[in-house]
ZAMARGU-4260 file (C-alpha; in steps of 0.2 Angstrom, whole numbers, plus 5000, padded with zeros to 4 digits):
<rodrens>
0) 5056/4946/5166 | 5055/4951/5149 | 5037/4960/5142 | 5030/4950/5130 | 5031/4957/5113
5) 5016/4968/5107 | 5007/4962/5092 | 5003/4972/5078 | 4986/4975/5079 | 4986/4983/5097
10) 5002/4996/5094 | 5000/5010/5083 | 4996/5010/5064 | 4998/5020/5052 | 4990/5018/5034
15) 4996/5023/5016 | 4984/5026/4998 | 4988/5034/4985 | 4977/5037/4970 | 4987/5038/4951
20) 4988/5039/4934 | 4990/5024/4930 | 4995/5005/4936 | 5016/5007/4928 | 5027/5014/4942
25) 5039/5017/4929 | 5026/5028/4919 | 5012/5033/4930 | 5011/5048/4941 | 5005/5048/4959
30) 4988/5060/4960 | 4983/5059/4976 | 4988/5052/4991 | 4984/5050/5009 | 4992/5045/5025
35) 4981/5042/5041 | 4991/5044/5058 | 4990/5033/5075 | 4982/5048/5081 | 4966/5048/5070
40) 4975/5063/5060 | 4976/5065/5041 | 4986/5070/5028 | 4983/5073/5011 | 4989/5078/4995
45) 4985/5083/4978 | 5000/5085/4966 | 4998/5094/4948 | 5007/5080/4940 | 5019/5090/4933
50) 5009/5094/4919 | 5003/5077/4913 | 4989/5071/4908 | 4979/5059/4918 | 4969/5047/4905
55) 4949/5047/4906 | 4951/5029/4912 | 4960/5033/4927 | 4950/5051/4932 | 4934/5038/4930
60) 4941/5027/4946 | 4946/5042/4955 | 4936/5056/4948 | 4952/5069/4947 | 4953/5076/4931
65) 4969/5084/4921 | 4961/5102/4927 | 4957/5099/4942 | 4976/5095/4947 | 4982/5107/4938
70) 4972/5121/4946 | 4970/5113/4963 | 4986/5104/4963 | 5005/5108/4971 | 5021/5104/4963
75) 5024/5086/4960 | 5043/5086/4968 | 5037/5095/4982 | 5022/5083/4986 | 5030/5068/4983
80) 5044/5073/4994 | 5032/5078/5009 | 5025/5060/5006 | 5040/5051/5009 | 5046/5063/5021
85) 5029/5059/5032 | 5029/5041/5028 | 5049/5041/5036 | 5043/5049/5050 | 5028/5036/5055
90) 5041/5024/5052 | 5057/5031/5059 | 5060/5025/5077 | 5048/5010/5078 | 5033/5024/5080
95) 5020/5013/5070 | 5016/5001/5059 | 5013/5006/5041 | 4997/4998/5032 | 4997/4999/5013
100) 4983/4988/5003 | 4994/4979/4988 | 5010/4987/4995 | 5018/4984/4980 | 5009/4996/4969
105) 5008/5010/4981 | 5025/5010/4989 | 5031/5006/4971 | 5024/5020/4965 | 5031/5031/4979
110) 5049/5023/4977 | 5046/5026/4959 | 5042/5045/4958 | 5056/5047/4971 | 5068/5041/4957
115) 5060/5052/4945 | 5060/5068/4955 | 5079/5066/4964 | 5073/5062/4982 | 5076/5050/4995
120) 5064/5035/4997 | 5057/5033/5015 | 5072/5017/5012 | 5085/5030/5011 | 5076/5042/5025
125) 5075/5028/5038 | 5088/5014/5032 | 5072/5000/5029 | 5056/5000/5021 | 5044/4992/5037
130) 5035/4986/5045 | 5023/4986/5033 | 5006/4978/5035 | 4997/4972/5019 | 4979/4965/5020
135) 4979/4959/5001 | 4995/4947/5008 | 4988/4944/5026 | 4970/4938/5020 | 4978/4926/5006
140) 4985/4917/5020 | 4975/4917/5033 | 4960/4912/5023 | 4967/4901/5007 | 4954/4896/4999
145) 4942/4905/5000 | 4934/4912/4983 | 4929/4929/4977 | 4939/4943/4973 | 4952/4951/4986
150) 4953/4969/4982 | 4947/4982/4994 | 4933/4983/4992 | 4928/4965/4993 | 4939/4962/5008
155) 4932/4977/5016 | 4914/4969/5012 | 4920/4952/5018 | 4926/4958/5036 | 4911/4972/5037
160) 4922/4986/5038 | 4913/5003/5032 | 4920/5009/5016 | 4912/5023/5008 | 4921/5036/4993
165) 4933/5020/4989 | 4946/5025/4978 | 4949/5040/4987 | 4966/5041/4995 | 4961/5043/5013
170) 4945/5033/5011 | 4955/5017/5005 | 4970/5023/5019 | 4959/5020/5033 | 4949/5006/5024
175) 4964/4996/5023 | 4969/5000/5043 | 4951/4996/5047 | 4953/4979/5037 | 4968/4974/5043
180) 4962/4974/5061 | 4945/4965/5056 | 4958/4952/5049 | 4969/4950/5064 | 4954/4948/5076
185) 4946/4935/5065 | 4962/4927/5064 | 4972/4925/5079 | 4988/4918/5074 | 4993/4933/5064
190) 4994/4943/5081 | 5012/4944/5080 | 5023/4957/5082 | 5025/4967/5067 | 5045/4967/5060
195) 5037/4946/5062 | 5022/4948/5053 | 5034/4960/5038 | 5045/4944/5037 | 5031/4933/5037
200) 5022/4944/5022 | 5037/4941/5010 | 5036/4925/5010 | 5017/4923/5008 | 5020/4934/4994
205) 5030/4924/4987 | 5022/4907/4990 | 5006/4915/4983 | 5016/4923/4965 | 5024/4904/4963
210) 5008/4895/4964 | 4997/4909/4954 | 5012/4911/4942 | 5011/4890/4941 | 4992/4891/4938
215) 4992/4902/4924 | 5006/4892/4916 | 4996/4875/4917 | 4981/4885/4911 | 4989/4889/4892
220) 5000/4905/4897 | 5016/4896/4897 | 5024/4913/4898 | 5018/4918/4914 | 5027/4927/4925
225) 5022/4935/4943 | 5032/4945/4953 | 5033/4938/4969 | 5044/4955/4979 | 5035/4963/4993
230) 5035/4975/5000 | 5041/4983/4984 | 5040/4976/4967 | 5055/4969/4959 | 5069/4981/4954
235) 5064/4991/4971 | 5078/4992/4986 | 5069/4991/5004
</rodrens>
């Protein structure tokens, strides 16, 4: 007889943050980053940014400032390469799980200083991108309608997870993990295995950007457009 499956939540999980310039993969640097292990282990880094200048705005959220990279800081390629390198290897061979609040942005951003700096993404590494578990996509579907905002901190709030120094990489990492387990015992029937959950995620994703994207239209932006891709943003192989 067969062993039924193990779901997610009770196999090993990893969990991604990263910490930027900015919010445009295309334009904005990775800062910081942190990647919490199965293991309870942590990695983190701090990247010099290549020299660029991290805006007031963002150094307000994060509280790293331009000197502060640049003095502390390692070479950009070198840190974003260990990043993806480490995230490949959580992933490579089923090992774990990967949990990335928004994975969008923060594995966009990755895939996205990959390009920039002429290294593989974890794709290219491991020949996919997953499974990824997202507890922004996970909470929109298992709890609809319920009101309020959905970001980390609120979620983290909602399911009385312990969050303290949020919007620091390994803070928000393990937030996230911390989160997403809160969310599968609350809600049973996402207890899945995870390459099911993964597929489930993109097309919640996608059912949620239809129905925002058709909510902003009907509310005077005719224009509107939401990107609906996950675990990447569009434009992004996985």
């Amino acid at each position: 007889m067969n062993a039924t499956p193990t779901p997610w939540n009770r196999g090993p999980l990893s969990a991604y943050d990263c910490e930027t310039t900015g919010t445009v993969p295309a334009e904005d640097r990775i800062v910081s980053a942190a990647l919490v292990r199965p293991d309870g282990s942590v990695l983190r880094w701090l990247s010099d940014v290549d020299g660029v200048e991290i805006p007031a705005a963002a150094t307000a959220v994060h509280h790293i400032s331009t000197e502060y990279a640049r003095a502390h800081g390692r070479p950009a390629k070198q840190v974003v390469e260990e990043i993806a390198d480490a995230v490949a290897g959580e992933l490579s061979a089923g090992r774990a799980a990967l949990v990335v609040m928004n994975a969008p942005f923060d594995l966009g951003m990755l895939n996205a200083e990959c390009a920039r700096h002429g290294v593989p993404t974890v794709a290219d590494r491991i020949g996919s991108l997953g499974p990824i578990i997202d507890p922004l996509v996970i909470d929109r579907a298992a709890d609809k309608y319920r009101k309020g905002r959905r970001n980390l901190e609120s979620l983290a709030a909602h399911y009385g997870v312990k969050l303290t120094d949020a919007h620091t990489a390994d803070a928000d990492a393990q937030a996230a993990l911390d989160v997403a387990r809160a969310i599968a015992e609350k809600h049973p029937d996402v207890q899945v295995p995870a390459w099911l959950l993964h597929t489930w995620q993109i097309q919640w994703r996608a059912q949620w950007a239809a129905g925002f994207e058709a909510h902003l239209r009907r509310s005077g932006k005719p224009d509107a457009t939401v990107d609906g891709s996950w675990p990447l943003p569009s434009g992004g192989a996985s």
